[in-house]
N, C-alpha and C positions, 0 to 999 in steps of 0.2 A: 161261746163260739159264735161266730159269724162268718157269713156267707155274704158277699158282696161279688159284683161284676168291676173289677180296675182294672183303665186300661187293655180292655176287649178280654181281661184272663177271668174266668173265677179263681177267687181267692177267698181262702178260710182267714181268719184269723181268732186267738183264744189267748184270753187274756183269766188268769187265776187269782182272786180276791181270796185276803187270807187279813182279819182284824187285828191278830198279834204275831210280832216276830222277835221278842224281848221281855223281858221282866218289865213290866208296868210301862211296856207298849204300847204301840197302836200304830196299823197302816187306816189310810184314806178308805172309806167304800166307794172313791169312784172311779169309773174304769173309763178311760179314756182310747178311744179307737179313732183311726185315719180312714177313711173311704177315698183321697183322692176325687178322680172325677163322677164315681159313682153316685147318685141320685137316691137308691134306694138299699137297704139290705132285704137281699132275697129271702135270709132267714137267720133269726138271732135263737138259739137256743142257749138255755142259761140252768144249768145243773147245779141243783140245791145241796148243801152239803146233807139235810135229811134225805136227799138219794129220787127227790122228785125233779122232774122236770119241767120246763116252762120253754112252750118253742112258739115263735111270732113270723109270720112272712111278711114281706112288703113295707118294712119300716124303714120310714123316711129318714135321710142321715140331717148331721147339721142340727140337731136340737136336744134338748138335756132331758132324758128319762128316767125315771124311776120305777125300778120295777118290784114288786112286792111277791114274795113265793102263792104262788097259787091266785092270785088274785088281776095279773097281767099289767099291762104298761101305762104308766101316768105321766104326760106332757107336763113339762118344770118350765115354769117362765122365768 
């Protein structure tokens, strides 16, 4: 989930990754979000399927992350 300012509103948005949807399968692991004119997300929190959580404030939009369960966010060039 993510918390952005677009457009003077807050707005969530929640996007769900899931690795099979078929016998011998496979979706993408990357999740693709719009911010619009916002600048920053307020707060990206990101719910482990083992039931832990990972929450970030202030993350800059516009650049490719990687985020790893428990261990926080990695800049992708």
């Amino acid at each position: 989930m993510a918390k952005a300012t677009i457009n003077d509103k807050a707005v969530w948005q929640f996007r769900e990754v899931s690795t099979q949807n078929s016998f011998l399968g496979h979706n993408s692991l990357t999740v693709h979000m719009g911010f619009a004119d916002a600048d920053r997300i307020e707060v990206l929190r990101i719910e482990w399927s083992s039931g832990a959580v990972d929450e970030f404030q202030n993350v800059i939009v516009n650049q490719f992350l990687v985020a790893t369960e428990g261990a926080g966010l990695v800049v992708r060039d």
